[in-house]
LOGU-996840 format. One record per residue (C-alpha): x, y, z; residue in one letter. Coordinates in pm, whole numbers, plus 50000, padded with zeros to 5 digits. Layout:
BEGIN
XYZA...
END
This chain:
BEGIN
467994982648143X469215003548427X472414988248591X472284980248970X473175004749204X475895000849505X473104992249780X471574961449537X474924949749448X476774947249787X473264932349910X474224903149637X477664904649763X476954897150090X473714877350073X474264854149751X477864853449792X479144826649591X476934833749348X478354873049319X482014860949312X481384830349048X479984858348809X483024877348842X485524846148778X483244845948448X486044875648334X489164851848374X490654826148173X490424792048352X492404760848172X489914740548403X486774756148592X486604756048932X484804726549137X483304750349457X483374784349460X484274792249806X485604761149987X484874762450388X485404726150454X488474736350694X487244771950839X487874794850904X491004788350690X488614798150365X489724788449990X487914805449687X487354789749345X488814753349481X489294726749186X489854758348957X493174757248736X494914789648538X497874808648508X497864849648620X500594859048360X498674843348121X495484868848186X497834895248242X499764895747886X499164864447628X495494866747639X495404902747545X498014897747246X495864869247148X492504895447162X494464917446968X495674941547234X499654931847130X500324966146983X498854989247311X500935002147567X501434979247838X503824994348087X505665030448038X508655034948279X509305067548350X512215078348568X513375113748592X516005100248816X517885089648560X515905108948285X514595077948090X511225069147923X510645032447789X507275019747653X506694982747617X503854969247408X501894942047566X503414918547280X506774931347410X506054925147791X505144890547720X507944883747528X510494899547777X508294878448017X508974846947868X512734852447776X513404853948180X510534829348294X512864809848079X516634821548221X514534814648582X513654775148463X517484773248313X518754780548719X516354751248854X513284772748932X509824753248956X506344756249017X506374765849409X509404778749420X510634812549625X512434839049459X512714869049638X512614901949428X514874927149591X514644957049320X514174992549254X511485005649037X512494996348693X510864974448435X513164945848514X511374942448840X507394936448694X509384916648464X510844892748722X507094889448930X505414883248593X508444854648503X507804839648830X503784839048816X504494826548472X506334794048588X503844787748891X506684799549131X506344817949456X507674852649428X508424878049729X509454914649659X511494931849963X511434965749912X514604977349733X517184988249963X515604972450284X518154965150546X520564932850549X519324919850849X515794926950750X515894910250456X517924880950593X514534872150835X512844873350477X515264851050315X515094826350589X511354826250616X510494821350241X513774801550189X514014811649861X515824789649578X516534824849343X517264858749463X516454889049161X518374918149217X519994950549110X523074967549156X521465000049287X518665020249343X518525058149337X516175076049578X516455111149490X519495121649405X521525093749594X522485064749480X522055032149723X524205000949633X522014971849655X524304943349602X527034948249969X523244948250134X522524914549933X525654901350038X525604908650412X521674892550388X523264859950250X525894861150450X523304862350760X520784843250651X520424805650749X519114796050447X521334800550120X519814809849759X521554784149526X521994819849250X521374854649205X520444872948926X521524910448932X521064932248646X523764956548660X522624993348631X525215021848503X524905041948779X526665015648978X528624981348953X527554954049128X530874930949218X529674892849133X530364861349352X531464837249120X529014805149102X526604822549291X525614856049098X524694857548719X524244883948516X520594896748416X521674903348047X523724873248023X521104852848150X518854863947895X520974861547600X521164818747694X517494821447798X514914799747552X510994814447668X509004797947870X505294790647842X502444794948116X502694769648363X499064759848480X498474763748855X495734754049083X493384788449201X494444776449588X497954782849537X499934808149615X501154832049366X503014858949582X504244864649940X504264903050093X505944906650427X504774930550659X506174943451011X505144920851339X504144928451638X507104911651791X509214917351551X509154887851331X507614897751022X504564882550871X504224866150537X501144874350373X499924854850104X497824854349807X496414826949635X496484828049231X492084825449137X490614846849383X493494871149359X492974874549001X489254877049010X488924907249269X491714924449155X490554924448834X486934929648932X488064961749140X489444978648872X485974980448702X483864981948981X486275004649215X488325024348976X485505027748695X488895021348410X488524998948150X490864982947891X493225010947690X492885033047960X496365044048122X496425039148505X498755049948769X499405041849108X502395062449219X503805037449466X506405010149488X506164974849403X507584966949743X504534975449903X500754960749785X499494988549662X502364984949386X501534947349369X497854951649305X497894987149133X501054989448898X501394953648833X498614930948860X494974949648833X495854974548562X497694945848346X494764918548417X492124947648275X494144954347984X495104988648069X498765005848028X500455009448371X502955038948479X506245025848687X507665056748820X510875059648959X511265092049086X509255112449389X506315138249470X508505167149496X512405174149424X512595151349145X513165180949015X510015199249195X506525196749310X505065193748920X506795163448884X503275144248926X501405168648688X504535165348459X503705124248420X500195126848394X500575155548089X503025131747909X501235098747990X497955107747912X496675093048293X493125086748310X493575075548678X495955084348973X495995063349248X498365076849556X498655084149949X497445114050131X501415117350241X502395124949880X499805152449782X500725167650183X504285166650015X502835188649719X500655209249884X503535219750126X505775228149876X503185244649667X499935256949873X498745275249566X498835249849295X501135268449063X503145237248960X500085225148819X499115255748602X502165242748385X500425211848220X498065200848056X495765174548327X493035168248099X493305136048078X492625128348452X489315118148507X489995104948895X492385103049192X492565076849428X494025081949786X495125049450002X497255042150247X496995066950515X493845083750630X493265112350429X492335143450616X489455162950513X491955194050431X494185175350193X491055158550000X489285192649963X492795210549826X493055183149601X488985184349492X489605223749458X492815222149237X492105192648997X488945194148977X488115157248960X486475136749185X489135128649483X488335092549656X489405084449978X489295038850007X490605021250281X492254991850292X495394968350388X498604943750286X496554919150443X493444919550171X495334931249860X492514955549793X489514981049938X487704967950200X486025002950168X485735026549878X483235050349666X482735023349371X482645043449095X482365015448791X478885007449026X477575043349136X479715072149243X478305079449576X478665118549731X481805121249879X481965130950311X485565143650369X486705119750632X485465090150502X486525064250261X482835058050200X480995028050236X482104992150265X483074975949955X481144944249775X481934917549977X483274928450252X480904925750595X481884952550785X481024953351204X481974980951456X482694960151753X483004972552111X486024955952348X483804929752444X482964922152133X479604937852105X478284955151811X478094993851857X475595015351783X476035042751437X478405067951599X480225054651821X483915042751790X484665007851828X486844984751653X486284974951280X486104937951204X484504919650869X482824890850941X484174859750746X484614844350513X486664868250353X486024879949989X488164865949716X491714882349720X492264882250067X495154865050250X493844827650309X496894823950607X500244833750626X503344816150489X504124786850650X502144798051018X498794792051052X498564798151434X500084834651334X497094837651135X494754829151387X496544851851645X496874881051439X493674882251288X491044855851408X491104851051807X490594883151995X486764883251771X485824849851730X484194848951371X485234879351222X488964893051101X490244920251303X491534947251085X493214964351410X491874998951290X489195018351497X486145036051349X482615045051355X479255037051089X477145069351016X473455066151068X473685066550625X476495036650621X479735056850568X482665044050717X485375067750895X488295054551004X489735068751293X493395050751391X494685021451483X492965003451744X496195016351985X495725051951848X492915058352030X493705073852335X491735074552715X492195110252816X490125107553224X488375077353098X487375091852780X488095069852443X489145098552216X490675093051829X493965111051751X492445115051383X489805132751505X492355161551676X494655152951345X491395163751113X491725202751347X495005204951331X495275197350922X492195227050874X494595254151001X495935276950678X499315274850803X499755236650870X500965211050582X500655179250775X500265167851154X500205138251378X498665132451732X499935105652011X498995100352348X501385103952600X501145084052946X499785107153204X499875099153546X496875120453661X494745117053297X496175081753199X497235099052863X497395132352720X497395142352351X500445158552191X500355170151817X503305175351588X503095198551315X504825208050997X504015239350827X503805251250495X506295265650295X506935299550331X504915300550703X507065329550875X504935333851157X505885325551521X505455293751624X503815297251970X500855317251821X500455291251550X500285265651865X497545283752090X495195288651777X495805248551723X495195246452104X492125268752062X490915249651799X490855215651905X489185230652221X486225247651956X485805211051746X486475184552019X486265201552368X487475206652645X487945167552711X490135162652440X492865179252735X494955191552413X497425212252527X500675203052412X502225207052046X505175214351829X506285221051514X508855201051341X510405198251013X509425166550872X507365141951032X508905103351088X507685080850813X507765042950612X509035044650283X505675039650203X504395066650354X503245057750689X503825083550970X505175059151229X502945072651551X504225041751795X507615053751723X506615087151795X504975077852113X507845055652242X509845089452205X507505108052409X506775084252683X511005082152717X510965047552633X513065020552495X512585021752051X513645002651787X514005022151459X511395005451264X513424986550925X510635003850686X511965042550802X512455064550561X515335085350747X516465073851088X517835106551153X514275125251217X513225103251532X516705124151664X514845155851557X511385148551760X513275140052028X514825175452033X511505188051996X509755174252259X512695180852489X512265218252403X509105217852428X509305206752763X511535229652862X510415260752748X506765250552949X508745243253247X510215274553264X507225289353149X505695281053452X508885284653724X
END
């Protein structure tokens, strides 16, 4: 019997929707089934698999010991920061699991109960989620190393009753003390952890407030384990902040059933791995693509997950990636665009990856960023494995748009994440709130409900749900990106909704100029804003970084970007201004921070985002512009 193909299943999907999802919640262990699939008695505040009772940790690591999976590899750290390999068995994980589920139960923590992860990239960390999911409690990861004051807003918002953390982190060569940033959080916050676990690392000693802070080790060694705590499918299992509009950031959450059924659904259907199969998303836990990809999907379909602590390039050098795969055995890789620009600047031949053995990989996945067409056809041309571009966001844990490869691999169009994935009803809405023809650019909204997985509200603010998702298109969620539909159902996403640019009344997308820019030999990776222009409303301005060993002068590299921009666009694009820089402003996840960028350019007031990688580059595209500006004004005195 020939299996359905994409079209006939994401017809089901959308059509016979409850039906679709209730077949998938077939593949998870329920300790009581659920009473309604998807719940819509209080819309458009949605709940999937309502009446349904389980436990994620318990899909995750005790049923695959008791299916006879104990003795595979569940998670391999690798760190080259520190030069350290450790394997744990999924009979080990559990174990480990249960030892600190239990040292979290001995310090008062409960089913519903925050505990905010603040961690670098070591095992301890999954350990810590998995201990919390495992007791029913509420945990929140802030990305190790965030800011005090940053994570004081966190702490006050979840209010949690446990903070897990570690004496340092190492990012690159340097070392970053966690705990004086822990301390000055506390010490800010309004709301007071009763303890804090740190586990000290030897790179750094953490000093301990007595009665408050416990030691991880210690803490184990008085630890008894702790079994699976049954939990309804409506509640939450995690919180993820992400940055606000206003400042205040937004607590994302996801529910414990649906999450587990389309995360583990995706990894079949999306990433085409099965169980055994090693998997690895080269991000951080603090973000969701380390949530979903190195802790929860690849663990719920009984794969082995990679946590790597180290970078793309200089940890020690741009084979670092190929290195990990070789030793690992990686079936899959799952990073952002950002990371292989990294590479591909610091080797544009591919000679780092002449030096190991890749046959393993069968896949990459990129997410996170759009990917240009240039980087996705350098990466097609040097692995020589199919390269997938899928979109999607914090907000719904996994792709609302992807080339489903466990249903049928579709061609790949560079530009495009492909089409919309099971589930997801995808619209391309005009301002009004119109639907737009194939073609044009609009803004991209799903119609609700939402598919299983997705955040049902956030944390304790309802009406911030509504506002920041629900109200400016009544019945659908705003994903605040902008995009167009091809006449064949492909999906390109352009840029944020406020990356699109009017240049003379024309609504022009900064990815589409970012897409020229990126084909040029010379250039390693680019970004376009729109400046206010009092004549043209805005004007584009691109920043570039070039490749490695690019000796050439700058200005001519600048009028054949100029040129061609003026070839692919035309003339109405009005691009005329660019400069190369360095390094290009970014999140620690990745993100180039264009509003930053834009506040720069338009001279006015900016807030270093908390996520920024290195505050010290806005500094440097200031200086750039300036220059910039300078030399044209004299260039035309």
């Amino acid at each position: 019997m020939t299996e359905p193909g994409y079209d006939a299943v994401y017809r089901k999907s959308i059509d016979q929707r409850e039906e679709f999802w209730a077949q998938a919640a077939e593949d998870i262990h329920w300790n009581r089934k659920w009473e309604k699939t998807l719940d819509d008695t209080a819309a458009p505040f949605y709940r999937w698999f309502a009446g349904g009772v389980l436990n994620t940790c318990h899909n995750m690591l005790d049923l695959h010991v008791e299916q006879g999976r104990g003795d595979q590899a569940a998670l391999i750290y690798d760190s080259p920061v520190t030069d350290v390999v450790r394997r744990y068995t999924y009979r080990e994980l559990r174990d480990q699991v249960a030892l600190f589920a239990g040292a979290l139960k001995q310090q008062g923590v409960s089913k519903g109960d925050r505990v905010i992860v603040y961690m670098p990239m070591v095992p301890e960390a999954v350990i810590a989620m998995l201990a919390c999911a495992r007791l029913g409690a509420i945990h929140s990861v802030v990305f190790g190393g965030f800011a005090a004051k940053e994570l004081a807003t966190r702490i006050n918002d979840a209010q949690p009753k446990l903070i897990v953390s570690a004496s340092c982190g190492i990012e690159g060569k340097r070392i970053i003390e966690y705990k004086p940033l822990l301390d000055q959080a506390i010490a800010l916050a309004r709301s007071k952890p009763q303890h804090c676990i740190v586990l000290q690392r030897r790179q750094a000693r953490a000093s301990m407030v007595e009665g408050r802070d416990l030691d991880w080790n210690e803490c184990l060694s008085a630890a008894q384990p702790a079994d699976c705590v049954p939990v309804a499918a409506t509640d939450p299992l995690y919180i993820l902040y992400t940055s606000g509009t206003t400042g205040v950031p937004k607590g994302v959450v996801r529910d414990n059933g649906g999450h587990a059924v389309a995360i583990k659904w995706s990894m079949g259907a999306v990433y085409d791995v099965q169980p055994g199969d090693v998997y690895w998303a080269a991000s951080d836990i603090g973000w969701v693509v380390g949530h979903s990809y190195i802790v929860y999907g690849p663990l719920l379909q009984g794969c082995t997950t990679v946590l790597y602590e180290g970078k793309p390039v200089g940890t020690p050098d741009p084979g670092a990636f190929w290195r990990v795969i070789a030793d690992h055995k990686v079936n899959a890789l799952f990073t952002a665009p950002t990371a292989f620009r990294a590479i591909k600047r610091e080797d544009p031949t591919g000679e780092y990856m002449k030096k190991y053995d890749r046959s393993s990989l069968r896949t990459l996945f990129l997410a996170g960023e759009r990917c240009d067409p240039d980087t996705l056809h350098w990466a097609q041309e040097r692995l020589g494995v199919p390269v997938i571009d899928h979109w999607w966001q914090t907000e719904t844990g996994w792709s609302i748009a992807a080339n489903c490869l466990g249903i049928e691999a579709l061609p790949v169009r560079a530009g495009s994440p492909t089409k919309a994935a099971p589930g997801y009803d995808v619209r391309i809405l005009d301002e009004a709130g119109q639907p737009l023809p194939d073609g044009k650019i609009g803004s991209i909204v799903v119609k609700l409900p939402l598919p299983p997985a997705c955040l049902p509200t956030l944390w304790n603010n309802d009406d911030g749900f509504l506002d920041s998702y629900l109200r400016e298109f009544p019945g659908y969620y705003a994903t605040a990106d902008a995009g167009y539909r091809d006449e064949d159902g492909y999906l390109y996403i352009m840029a944020r909704t406020d990356d699109i640019i009017n240049v003379a009344g024309h609504r022009l997308s900064t990815g589409g100029m970012e897409e020229v820019l990126a084909s040029h030999a010379d250039v390693a990776e680019c970004a376009v804003v729109g400046v206010a222009d009092q004549l043209k409303g805005e004007l584009p301005v691109g920043f570039v970084v070039l490749k490695a060993g690019v000796d050439r002068p700058h200005d001519e590299i600048i009028r054949e970007l100029i040129q061609a921009v003026r070839q692919k666009i035309g003339p109405v694009a009005a691009f005329k201004q660019a400069v190369v820089v360095e390094r290009l402003p970014k999140t620690r996840s990745g993100k180039t921070l264009r509003g930053t960028m834009k506040k720069i350019a338009d001279g006015t007031e900016y807030k270093p985002p908390a996520t920024i990688d290195d505050p010290a580059i806005l500094d440097e595209i200031a200086e750039a512009l300036n220059h910039m500006r300078s030399t044209a004004t004299a260039g035309r005195s």
